[in-house]
C-alpha positions in Angstrom: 0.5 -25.8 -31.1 2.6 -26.3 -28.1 0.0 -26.7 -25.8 -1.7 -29.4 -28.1 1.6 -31.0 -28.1 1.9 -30.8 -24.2 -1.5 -32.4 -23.9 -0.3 -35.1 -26.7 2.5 -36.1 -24.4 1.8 -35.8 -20.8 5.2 -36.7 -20.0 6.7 -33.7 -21.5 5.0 -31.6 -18.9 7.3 -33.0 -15.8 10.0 -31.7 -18.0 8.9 -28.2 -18.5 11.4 -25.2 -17.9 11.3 -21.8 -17.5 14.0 -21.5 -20.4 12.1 -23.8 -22.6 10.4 -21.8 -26.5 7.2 -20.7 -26.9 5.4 -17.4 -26.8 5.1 -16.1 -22.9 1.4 -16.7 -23.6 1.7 -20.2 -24.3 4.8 -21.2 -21.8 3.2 -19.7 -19.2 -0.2 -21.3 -19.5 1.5 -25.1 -19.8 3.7 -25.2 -16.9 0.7 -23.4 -14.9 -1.0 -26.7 -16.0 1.7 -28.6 -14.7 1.6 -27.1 -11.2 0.5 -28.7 -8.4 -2.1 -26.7 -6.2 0.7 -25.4 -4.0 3.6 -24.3 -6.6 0.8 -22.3 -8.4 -0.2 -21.0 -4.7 3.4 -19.9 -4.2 3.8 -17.8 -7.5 1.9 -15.3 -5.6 3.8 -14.8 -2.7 6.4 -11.7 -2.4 7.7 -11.9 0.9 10.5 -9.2 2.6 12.6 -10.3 5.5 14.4 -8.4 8.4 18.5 -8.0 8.2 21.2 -7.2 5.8 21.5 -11.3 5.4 18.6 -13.6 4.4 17.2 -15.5 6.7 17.1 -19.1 7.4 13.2 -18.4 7.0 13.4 -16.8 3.9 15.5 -19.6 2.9 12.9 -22.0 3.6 9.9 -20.5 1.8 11.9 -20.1 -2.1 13.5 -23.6 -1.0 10.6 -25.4 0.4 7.9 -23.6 -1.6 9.3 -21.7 -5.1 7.6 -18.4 -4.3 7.0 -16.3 -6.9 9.1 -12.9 -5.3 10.7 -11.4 -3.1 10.8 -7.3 -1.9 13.7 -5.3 -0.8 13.6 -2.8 2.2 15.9 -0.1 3.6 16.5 -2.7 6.4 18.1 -5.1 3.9 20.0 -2.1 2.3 23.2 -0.6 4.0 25.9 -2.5 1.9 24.8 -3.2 -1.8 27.6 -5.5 -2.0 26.3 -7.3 0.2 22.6 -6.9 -0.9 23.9 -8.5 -4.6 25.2 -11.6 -2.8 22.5 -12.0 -1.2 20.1 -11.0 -4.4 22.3 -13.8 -6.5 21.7 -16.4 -3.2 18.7 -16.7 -3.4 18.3 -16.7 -7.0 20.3 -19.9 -7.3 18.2 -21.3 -4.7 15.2 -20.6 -6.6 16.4 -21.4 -10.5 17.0 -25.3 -8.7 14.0 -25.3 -8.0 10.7 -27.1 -10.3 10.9 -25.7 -13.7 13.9 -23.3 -12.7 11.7 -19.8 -12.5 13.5 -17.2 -11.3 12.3 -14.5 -8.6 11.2 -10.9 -9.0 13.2 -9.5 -6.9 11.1 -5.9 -6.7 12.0 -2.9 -4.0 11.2 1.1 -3.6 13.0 2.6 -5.4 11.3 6.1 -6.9 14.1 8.6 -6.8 14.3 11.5 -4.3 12.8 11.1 -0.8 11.7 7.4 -1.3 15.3 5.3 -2.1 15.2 1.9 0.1 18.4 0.6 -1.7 20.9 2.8 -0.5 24.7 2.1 0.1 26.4 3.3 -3.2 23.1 4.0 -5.6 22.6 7.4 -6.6 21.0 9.9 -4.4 18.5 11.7 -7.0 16.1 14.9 -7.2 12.9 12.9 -7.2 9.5 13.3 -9.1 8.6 16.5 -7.8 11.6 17.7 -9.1 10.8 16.5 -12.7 7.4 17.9 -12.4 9.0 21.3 -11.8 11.5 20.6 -15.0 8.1 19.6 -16.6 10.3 17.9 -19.5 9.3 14.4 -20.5 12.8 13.4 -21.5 13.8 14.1 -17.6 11.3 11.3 -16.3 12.7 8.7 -19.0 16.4 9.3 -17.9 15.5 9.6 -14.1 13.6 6.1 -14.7 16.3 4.6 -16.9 19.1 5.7 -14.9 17.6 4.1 -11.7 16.9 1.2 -13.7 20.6 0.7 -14.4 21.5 0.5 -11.1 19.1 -1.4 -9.9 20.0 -3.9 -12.7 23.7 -3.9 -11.7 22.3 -5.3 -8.1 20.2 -8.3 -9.8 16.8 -6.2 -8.5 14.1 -7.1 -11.8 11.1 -5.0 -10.7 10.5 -1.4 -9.0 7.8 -0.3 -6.8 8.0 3.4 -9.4 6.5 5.2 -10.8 4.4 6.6 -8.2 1.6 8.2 -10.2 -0.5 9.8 -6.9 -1.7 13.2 -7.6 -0.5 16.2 -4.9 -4.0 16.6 -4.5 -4.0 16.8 -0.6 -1.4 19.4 0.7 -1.4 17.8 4.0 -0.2 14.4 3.0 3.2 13.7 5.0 2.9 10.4 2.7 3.0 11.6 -1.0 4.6 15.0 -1.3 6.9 15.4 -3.2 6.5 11.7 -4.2 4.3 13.3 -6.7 4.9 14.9 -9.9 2.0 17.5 -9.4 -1.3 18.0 -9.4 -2.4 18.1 -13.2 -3.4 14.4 -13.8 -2.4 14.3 -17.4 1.3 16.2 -16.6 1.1 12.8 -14.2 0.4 10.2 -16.9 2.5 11.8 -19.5 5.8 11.5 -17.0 4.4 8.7 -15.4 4.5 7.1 -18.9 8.2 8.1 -19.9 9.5 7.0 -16.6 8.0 3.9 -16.8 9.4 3.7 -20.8 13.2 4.2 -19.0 12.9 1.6 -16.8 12.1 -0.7 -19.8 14.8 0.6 -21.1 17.4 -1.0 -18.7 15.3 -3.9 -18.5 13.2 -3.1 -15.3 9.6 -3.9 -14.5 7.9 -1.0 -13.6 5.0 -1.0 -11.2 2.8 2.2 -11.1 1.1 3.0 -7.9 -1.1 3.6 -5.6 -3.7 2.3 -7.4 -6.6 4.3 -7.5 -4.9 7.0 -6.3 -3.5 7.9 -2.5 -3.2 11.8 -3.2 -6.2 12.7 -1.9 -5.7 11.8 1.6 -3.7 13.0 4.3 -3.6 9.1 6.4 -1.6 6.9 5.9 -2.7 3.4 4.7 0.0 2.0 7.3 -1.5 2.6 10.4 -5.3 3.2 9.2 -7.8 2.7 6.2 -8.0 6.3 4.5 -11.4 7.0 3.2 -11.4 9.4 0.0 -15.1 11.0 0.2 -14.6 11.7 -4.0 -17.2 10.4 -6.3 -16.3 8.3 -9.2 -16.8 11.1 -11.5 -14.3 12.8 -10.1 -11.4 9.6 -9.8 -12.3 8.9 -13.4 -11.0 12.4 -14.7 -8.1 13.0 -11.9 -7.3 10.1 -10.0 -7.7 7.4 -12.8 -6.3 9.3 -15.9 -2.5 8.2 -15.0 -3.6 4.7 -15.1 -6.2 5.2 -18.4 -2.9 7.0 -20.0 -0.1 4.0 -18.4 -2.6 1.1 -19.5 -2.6 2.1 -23.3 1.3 2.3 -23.1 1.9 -1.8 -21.8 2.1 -0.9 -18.2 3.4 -4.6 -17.0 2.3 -4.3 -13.6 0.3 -1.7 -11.0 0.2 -2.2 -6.7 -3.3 -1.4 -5.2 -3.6 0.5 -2.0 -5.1 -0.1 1.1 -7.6 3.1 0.4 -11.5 2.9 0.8 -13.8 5.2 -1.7 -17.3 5.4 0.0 -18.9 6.9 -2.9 -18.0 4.8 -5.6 -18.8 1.0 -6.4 -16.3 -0.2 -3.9 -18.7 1.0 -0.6 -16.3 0.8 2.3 -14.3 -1.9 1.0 -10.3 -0.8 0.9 -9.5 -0.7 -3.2 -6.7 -3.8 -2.2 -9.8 -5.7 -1.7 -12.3 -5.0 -3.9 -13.0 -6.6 -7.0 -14.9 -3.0 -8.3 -11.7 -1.6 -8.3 -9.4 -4.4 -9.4 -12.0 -6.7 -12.2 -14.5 -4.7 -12.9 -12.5 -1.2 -12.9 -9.1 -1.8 -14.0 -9.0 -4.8 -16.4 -12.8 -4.0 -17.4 -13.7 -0.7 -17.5 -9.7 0.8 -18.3 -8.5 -2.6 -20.4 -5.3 -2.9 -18.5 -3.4 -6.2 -19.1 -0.7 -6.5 -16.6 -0.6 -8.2 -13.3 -1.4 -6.1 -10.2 0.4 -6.8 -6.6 -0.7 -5.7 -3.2 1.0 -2.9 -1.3 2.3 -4.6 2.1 -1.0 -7.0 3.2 0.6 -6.6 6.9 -0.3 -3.0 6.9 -3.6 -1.9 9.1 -5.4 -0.8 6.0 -5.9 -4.0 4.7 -5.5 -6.7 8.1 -8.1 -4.3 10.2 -10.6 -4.1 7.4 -10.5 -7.7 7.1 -10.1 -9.0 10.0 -7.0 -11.1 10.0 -4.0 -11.6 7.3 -5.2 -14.7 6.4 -8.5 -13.3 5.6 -7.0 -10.2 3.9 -4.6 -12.7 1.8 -7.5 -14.5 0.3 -10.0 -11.3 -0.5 -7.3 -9.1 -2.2 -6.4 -12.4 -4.5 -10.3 -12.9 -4.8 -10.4 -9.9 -5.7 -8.0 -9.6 -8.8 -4.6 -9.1 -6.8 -1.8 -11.5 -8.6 0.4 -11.1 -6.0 0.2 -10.6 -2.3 2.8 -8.9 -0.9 4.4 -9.1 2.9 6.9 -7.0 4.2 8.1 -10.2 6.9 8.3 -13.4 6.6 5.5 -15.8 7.8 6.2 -19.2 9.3 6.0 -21.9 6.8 2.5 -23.0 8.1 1.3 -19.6 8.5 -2.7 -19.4 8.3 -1.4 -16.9 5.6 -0.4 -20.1 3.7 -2.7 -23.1 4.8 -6.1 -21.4 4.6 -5.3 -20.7 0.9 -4.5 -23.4 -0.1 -7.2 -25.2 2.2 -9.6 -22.7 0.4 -7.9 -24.1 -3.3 -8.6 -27.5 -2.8 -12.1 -26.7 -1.4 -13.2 -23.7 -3.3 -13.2 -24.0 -7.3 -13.7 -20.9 -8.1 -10.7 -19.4 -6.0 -8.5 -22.6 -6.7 -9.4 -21.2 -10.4 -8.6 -17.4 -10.1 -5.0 -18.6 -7.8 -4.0 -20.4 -11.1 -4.8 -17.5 -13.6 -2.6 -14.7 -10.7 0.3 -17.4 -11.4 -0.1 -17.8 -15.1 -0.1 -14.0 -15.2 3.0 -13.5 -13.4 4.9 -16.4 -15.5 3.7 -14.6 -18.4 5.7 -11.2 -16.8 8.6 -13.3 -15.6 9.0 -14.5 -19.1 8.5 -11.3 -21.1 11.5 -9.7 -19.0 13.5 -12.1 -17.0 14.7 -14.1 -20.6 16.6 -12.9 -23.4 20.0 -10.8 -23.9 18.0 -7.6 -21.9 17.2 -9.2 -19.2 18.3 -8.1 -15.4 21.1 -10.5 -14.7 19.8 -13.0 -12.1 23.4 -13.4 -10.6 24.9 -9.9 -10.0 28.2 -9.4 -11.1 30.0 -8.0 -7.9 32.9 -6.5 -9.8 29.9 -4.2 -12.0 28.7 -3.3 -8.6 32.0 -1.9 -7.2 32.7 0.0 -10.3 29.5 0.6 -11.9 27.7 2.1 -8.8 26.6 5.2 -8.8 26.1 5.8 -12.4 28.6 7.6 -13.7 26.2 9.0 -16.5 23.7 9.5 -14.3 25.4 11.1 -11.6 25.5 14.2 -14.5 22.1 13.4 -15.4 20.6 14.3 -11.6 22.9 17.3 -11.4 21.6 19.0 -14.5 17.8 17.7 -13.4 18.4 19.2 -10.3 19.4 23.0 -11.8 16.4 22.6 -14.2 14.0 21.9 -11.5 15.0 24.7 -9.0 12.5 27.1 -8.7 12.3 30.5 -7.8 9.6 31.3 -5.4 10.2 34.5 -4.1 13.1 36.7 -5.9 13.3 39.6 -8.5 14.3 43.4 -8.1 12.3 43.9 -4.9 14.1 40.9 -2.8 17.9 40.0 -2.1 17.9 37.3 -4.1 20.3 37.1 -6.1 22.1 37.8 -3.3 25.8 38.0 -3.9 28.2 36.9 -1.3 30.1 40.1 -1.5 27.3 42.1 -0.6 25.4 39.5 1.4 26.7 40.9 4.9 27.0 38.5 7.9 24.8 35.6 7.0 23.6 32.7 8.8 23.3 29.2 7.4 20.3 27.7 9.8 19.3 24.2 9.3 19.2 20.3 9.3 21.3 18.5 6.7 24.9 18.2 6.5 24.8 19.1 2.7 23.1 21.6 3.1 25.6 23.6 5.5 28.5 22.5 2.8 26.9 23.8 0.1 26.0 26.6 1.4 29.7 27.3 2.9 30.6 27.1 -1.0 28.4 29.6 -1.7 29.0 31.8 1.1 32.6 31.3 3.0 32.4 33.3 5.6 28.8 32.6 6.8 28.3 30.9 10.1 26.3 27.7 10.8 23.2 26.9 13.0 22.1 23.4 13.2 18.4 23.9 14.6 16.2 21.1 16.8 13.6 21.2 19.3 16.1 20.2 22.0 18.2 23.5 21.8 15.2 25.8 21.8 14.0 28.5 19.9 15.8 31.6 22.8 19.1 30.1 21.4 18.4 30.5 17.5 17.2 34.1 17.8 20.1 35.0 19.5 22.5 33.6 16.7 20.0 35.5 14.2 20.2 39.0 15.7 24.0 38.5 15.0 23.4 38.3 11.4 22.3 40.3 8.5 21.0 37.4 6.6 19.6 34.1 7.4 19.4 31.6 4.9 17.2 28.7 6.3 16.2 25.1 5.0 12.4 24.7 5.5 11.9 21.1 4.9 8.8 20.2 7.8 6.7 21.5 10.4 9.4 21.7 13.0 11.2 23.6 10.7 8.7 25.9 10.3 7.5 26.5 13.9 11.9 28.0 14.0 11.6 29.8 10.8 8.4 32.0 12.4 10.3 33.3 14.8 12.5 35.2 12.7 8.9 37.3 11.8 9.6 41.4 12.6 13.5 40.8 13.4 13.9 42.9 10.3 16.2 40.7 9.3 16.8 39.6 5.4 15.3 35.9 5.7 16.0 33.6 2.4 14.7 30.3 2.6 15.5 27.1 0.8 12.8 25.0 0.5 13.3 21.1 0.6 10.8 18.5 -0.4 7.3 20.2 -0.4 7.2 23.6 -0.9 3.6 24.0 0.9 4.7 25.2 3.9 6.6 28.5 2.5 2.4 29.6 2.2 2.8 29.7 5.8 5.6 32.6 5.8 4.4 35.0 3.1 6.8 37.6 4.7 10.0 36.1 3.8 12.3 37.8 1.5 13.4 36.0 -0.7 12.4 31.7 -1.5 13.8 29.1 -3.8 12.3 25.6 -4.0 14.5 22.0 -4.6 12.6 18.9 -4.3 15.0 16.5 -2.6 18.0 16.5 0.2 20.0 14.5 -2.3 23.4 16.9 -1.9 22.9 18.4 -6.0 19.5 19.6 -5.0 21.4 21.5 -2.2 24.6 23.0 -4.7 22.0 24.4 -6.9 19.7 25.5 -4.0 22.2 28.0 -3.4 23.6 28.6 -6.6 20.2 29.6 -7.9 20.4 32.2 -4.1 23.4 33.5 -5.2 22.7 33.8 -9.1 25.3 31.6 -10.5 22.3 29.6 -12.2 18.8 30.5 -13.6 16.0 29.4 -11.5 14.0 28.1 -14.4 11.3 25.5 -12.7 8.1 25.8 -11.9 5.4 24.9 -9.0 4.6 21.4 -10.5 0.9 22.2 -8.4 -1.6 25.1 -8.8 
């Protein structure tokens, strides 16, 4: 009815708003009618820019052109005072725009290793940590508590949950990104972190679609190519998003990742329309809008050839969104070869308009109504509402339910009590961790290892000791830690982010795992060492 009543009386359509009634459905469809060529073009643009402030470039493209988003980086991060200003700048700028749409305002924001707003947000155990808890009810909170915050700051959308399987145990990239290796453990968490964000009113966004896992590249500098058939994908890979799909997911980012042995040939999964039409809304049924990880990323440019190129296959392709992590000139090819290609190509200027209808139709189902993500921050909620007080608990009691002993019991010194630990030796990288562990153990001395001082100097600070507790948390830190093989010393380790490497030093004493270097992680590290808490997590991988 209100679209025969638009048609009835063309004038009504120059009046359209964002705020106007009508189902999303129906709202969305009319004032993507109403669009000229280039606002429908510029619903699918998510740009990033460089710099705590926004530039004058940045400026230009929600001013000049209405885009549909924007994305958040670490580089935009430092002071989340500022970053709300800034987040409630450009929103005004936008809502004055044709039929006042606001931005999504999306950015990284997973938990644990991967937290690109920074400043005063909550430093958290991540999803390998829940996988270790293994507790559904952990995911929601973890996803509904970084939702809050993220709220507070005016951001709409997150880049989370990351659904990638720890299939590869090389991957720098995914580690403990992942909540393990079982692919339904994956959906089912997946799943309730993507219910919490809901919850505060965020848009969640599960990636990397298909699944970046099973590679040890990263899509950044190269195009990974995963050799598994689509037999396998369907049952591992795939299941998160078969399990997310059924449960609303509003929105899923492809990655720059090329499956040889599947439909897709050699074509990265960004670009093909096997993976993104035929796949995902065909074969799986999945309703949401999907966005591009970075297009400026070699994985996608290299494969195609150009950005502009890239830009116009991944939206060919089923992409509703094309995402950039810098901002293009105004009369980027990025920009005039699209919309060159609209006004000659039907069939493209066709599937542009159905990406923007798509992402009106998200923008209305969350950024309306008394849930919504406030467009413009309140700056007095972000100096007293940030961290979460709630979920500053929250994390703390994730992080004790996720530690997990590796290597303990009867046989080992852990528990190892600091009255009968000896002289130990804290050796490691992080400032938390050499504060909790001075909690834990007083009168232990301190060794801050690197590749510059040498591994002459660390031996001789271990001989001195009767223990050595050490934080493994990379391959440098593991190329130190072998050297400590045959002192007959008691070595401990704590583990940090991926526990993989401990299978590396089999002949350690004693091994507990965290996930994170948030500082909890760290206070329960060693309170699990010393026995003041249960270690009661387990390896979220086989």
């Amino acid at each position: 009815m209100f679209i025969l009543f638009l048609l009835a009386c063309p004038s009504a359509l120059f009046s359209l708003s964002f705020e106007d009634s009508g189902t999303p459905e129906e709202l969305a469809a009319a004032i993507t009618a109403a669009m000229s060529d280039g606002q429908a073009l510029a619903q699918t643009f998510m740009l990033g820019w460089v710099g705590a402030e926004p530039s004058p470039l940045i400026m230009d493209w929600i001013r000049d052109r209405n885009i549909g988003g924007i994305k958040i980086f670490g580089w935009n991060t430092g002071d989340t005072r500022r970053l709300a200003q800034t987040v409630g700048l450009l929103q005004k700028t936008s809502l004055g725009e044709s039929f006042g749409i606001p931005l999504l305002v999306a950015t990284d924001q997973e938990g644990g290793w991967i937290r690109h707003v920074k400043g005063s947000t909550s430093e958290t155990p991540g999803n390998m940590a829940i996988g270790a808890s293994g507790y559904p009810r952990d995911a929601y909170l973890a996803g509904y508590y970084i939702g809050r915050e993220l709220s507070v700051l005016g951001i709409n959308m997150n880049f989370a949950p990351t659904v990638d399987l720890f299939t590869n145990r090389e991957s720098a990239l995914i580690g403990p990104r992942a909540f393990g290796s079982d692919p339904v453990k994956v959906g089912i968490l997946g799943a309730a972190f993507m219910k919490g964000q809901q919850a505060a009113g965020i848009i969640p966004t599960a990636k990397h679609y298909p699944g970046h896992g099973g590679t040890d590249l990263d899509s950044h500098g190269v195009l990974p190519k995963i050799e598994a058939p689509f037999e396998v994908l369907w049952e591992r890979e795939l299941a998160p998003y078969r399990m997310l799909a059924r449960e609303g997911l509003p929105a899923v980012m492809s990655g720059h990742l090329a499956f040889p042995n599947t439909g897709a040939a050699s074509t990265p999964a960004s670009l093909s329309s096997w993976f993104l039409r035929d796949l995902l809304r065909g074969k799986i049924g999945y309703r949401g809008i999907v966005i591009t990880d970075d297009l400026m990323m070699n994985g996608a440019t290299t494969w195609a050839g150009s950005l502009s190129r890239a830009a116009k296959q991944a939206l060919l392709a089923g992409n509703d969104i094309i995402m950039l992590s810098k901002t293009p000139s105004l009369y980027d090819p990025v920009w005039t070869s699209l919309l060159g290609s609209m006004r000659d190509d039907a069939e493209f200027r066709e599937r542009v308009r159905d990406a923007a209808r798509r992402v009106l139709e998200v923008k209305l189902r969350y950024l309306r109504g008394d849930k919504k993500v406030p467009l413009i921050p309140d700056l007095r909620k972000v100096d007293t509402e940030l961290p979460d007080p709630e979920g500053a608990e929250f994390f703390l009691n994730l992080a004790a339910r996720s530690v997990t002993l590796i290597k303990g019991g009867a046989q080992t010194p852990v528990p190892l009590k600091a009255e009968t630990a000896g002289r130990v030796l804290l050796a490691g990288q992080f400032t938390d961790f050499f504060r909790a562990g001075k909690a834990a153990y007083p009168d232990a001395s301190s060794y801050w290892y690197s590749e510059s001082r040498g591994a002459a100097e660390f031996v001789s600070y271990a001989r001195n000791a009767d223990t050595i507790i050490f934080c493994l948390s990379d391959t440098a830190g593991l190329r130190f830690l072998k050297n400590l093989e045959g002192m007959r010393k008691k070595v401990i380790v704590l583990s940090v982010l991926s526990p993989v490497y401990l299978e590396s030093v089999p002949w350690v004493d004693g091994a507990v795992a965290v996930y994170s270097y948030a500082p909890e992680s760290f206070i329960v590290g060693f309170s699990a060492i010393a026995g003041t808490i249960p270690a009661g997590g387990s390896l979220p991988y086989d």
